[in-house]
C-alpha positions as CSV (number, residue, x, y, z in Angstrom):
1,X,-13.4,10.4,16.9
2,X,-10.4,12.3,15.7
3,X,-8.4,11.1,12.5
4,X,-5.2,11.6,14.6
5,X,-7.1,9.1,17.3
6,X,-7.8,6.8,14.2
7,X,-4.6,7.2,12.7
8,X,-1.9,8.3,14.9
9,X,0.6,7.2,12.1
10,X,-0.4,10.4,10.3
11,X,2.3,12.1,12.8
12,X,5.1,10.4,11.4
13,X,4.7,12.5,8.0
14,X,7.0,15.6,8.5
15,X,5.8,17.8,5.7
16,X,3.1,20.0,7.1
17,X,1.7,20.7,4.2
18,X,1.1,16.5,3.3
19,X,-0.2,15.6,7.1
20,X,-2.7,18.2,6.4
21,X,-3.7,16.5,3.0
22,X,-3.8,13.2,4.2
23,X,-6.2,14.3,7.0
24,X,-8.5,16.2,5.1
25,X,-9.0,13.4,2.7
26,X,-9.8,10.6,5.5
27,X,-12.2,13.7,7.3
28,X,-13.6,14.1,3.8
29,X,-13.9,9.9,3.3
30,X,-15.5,9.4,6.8
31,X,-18.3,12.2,6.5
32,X,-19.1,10.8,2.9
33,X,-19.0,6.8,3.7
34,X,-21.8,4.6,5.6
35,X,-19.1,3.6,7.8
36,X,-17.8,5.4,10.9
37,X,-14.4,5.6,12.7
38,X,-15.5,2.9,15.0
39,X,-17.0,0.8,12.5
40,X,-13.4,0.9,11.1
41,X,-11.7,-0.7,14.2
42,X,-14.7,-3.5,14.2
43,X,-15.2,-4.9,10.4
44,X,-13.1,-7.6,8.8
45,X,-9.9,-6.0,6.9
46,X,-11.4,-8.0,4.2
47,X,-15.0,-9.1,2.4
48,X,-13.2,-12.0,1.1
49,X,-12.9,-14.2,4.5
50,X,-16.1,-13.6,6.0
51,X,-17.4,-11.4,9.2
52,X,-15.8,-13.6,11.9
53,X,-12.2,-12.7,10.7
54,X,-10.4,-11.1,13.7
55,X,-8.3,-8.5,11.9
56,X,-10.1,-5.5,11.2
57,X,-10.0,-2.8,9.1
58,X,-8.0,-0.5,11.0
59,X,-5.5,-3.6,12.2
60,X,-4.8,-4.7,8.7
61,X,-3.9,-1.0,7.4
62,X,-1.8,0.4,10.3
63,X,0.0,-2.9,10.4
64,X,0.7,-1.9,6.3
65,X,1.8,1.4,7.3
66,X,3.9,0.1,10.1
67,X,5.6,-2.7,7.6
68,X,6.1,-0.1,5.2
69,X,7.9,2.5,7.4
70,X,10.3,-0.5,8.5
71,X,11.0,-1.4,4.8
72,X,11.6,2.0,3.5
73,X,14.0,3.0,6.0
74,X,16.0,-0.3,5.6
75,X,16.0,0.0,1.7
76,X,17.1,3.8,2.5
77,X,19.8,2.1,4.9
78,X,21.0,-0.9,2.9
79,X,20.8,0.5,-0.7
80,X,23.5,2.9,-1.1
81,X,21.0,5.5,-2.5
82,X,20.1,3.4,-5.6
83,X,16.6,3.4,-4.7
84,X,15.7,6.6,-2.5
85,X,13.0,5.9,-0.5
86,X,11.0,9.3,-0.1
87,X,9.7,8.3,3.7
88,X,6.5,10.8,3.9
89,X,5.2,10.0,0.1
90,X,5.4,6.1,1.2
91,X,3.5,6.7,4.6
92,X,1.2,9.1,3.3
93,X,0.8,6.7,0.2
94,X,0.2,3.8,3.0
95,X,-2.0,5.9,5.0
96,X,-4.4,6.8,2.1
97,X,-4.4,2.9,-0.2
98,X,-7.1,2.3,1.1
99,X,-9.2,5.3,2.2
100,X,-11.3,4.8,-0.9
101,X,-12.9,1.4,0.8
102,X,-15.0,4.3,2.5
103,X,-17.2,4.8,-0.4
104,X,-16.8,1.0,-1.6
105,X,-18.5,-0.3,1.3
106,X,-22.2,0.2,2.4
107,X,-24.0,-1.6,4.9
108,X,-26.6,-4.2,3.9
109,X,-29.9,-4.4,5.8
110,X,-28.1,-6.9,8.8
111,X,-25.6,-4.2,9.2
112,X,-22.7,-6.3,7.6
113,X,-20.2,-4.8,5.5
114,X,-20.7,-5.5,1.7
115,X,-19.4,-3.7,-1.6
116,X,-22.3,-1.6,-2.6
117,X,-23.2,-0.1,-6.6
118,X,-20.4,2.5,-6.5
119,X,-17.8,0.3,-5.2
120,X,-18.2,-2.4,-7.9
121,X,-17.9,0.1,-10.7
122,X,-15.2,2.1,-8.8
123,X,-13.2,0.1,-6.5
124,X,-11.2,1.9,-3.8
125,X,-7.9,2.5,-6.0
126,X,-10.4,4.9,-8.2
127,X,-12.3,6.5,-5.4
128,X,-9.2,7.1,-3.5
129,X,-7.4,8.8,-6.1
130,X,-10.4,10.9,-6.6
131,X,-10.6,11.8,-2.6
132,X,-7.0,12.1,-2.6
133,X,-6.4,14.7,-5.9
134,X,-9.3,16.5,-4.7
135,X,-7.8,17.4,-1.3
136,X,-4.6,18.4,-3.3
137,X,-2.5,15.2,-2.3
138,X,0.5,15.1,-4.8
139,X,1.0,13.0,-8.0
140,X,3.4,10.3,-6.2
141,X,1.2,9.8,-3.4
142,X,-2.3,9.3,-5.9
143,X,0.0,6.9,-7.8
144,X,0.5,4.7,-4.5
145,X,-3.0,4.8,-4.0
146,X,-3.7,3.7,-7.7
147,X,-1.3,1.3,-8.0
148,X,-1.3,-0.6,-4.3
149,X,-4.0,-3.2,-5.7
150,X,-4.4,-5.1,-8.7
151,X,-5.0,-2.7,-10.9
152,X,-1.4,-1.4,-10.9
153,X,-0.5,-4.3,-12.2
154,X,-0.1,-3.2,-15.6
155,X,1.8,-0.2,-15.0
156,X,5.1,0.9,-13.9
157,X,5.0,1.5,-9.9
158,X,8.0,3.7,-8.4
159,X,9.8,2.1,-5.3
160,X,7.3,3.4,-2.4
161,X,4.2,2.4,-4.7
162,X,5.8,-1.4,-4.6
163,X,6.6,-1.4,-1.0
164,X,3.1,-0.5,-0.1
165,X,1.7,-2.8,-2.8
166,X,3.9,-5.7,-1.3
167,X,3.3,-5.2,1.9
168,X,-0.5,-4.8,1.7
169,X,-0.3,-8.3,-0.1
170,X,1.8,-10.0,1.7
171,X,-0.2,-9.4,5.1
172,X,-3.8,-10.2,2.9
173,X,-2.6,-13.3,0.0
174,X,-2.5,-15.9,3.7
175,X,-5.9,-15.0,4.4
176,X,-7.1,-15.6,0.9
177,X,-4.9,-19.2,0.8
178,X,-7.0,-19.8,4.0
179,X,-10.6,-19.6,1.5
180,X,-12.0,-23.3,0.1
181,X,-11.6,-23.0,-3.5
């Protein structure tokens, strides 16, 4: 499968250069993960709520990208320029939050999706960074990636890095609610 087949969002980024970037790292993620393309459009979105959740991997981060897109351009409509939404750092940034799952993940002997070694000394913010820098994706895009999850909480995120951060969350923190504590 084709990352443009997996990721038709990818499009939507008009700098040549950065579509290029953003492709290379999920080509780069997919040959070194467990996981395939497909496997992407079958496994829960999340480890958290169990193998018969519905939303899948793929559903969970094109519906981000897609939330994110809407936002930014609203902010860029409503907001008078006071907080310049640059619209192919936020959708690459979107694209690529999560592409460091890829290496997170393994399969365990049942073929379900569990975080393996790597992934619970490096979760994906790290590893995606890492895929991300070494396909020469630029500074504001790795700091999306770093800062989308928890582990940007203790830092300053720029506006596209909080859109993608809130929309991520807002679309997982229901699921979560939904778990017996």
């Amino acid at each position: 499968m084709k990352i443009l087949e997996l990721w038709p969002e990818i499009e939507w980024i008009k700098d040549d250069e950065l579509r290029e970037k953003v492709t290379k790292t999920w080509e780069a993620a997919l040959q070194r993960s467990v996981l395939t393309a497909t496997d992407l459009m079958s496994i829960p979105f999340t480890l958290l709520c169990g193998p018969d959740l519905k939303v899948t991997f793929m559903d969970h981060k094109r519906s981000v990208v897609h939330i994110v897109k809407a936002a930014g351009e609203k902010v860029n409509e409503f907001y008078h320029g006071e907080l310049p939404v640059n619209m192919d750092v936020l959708i690459a940034g979107a694209i690529l939050a999560d592409v460091g799952k890829l290496l997170e993940y393994v399969l365990d002997e049942n073929g379900k999706t569990v975080q393996g070694t790597y992934g619970k000394y490096l979760r994906h913010p790290f590893s995606g960074v890492a895929l991300a820098e070494e396909f020469g994706c630029p500074p504001e895009v790795c700091h999306i990636i770093a800062t989308h999850a928890g582990e940007g909480d203790m830092v300053k995120r720029t506006t596209e890095a909080y859109l993608v951060h809130h929309a991520d969350f807002m679309t997982f923190l229901p699921f979560k609610s939904r778990l017996k504590v």
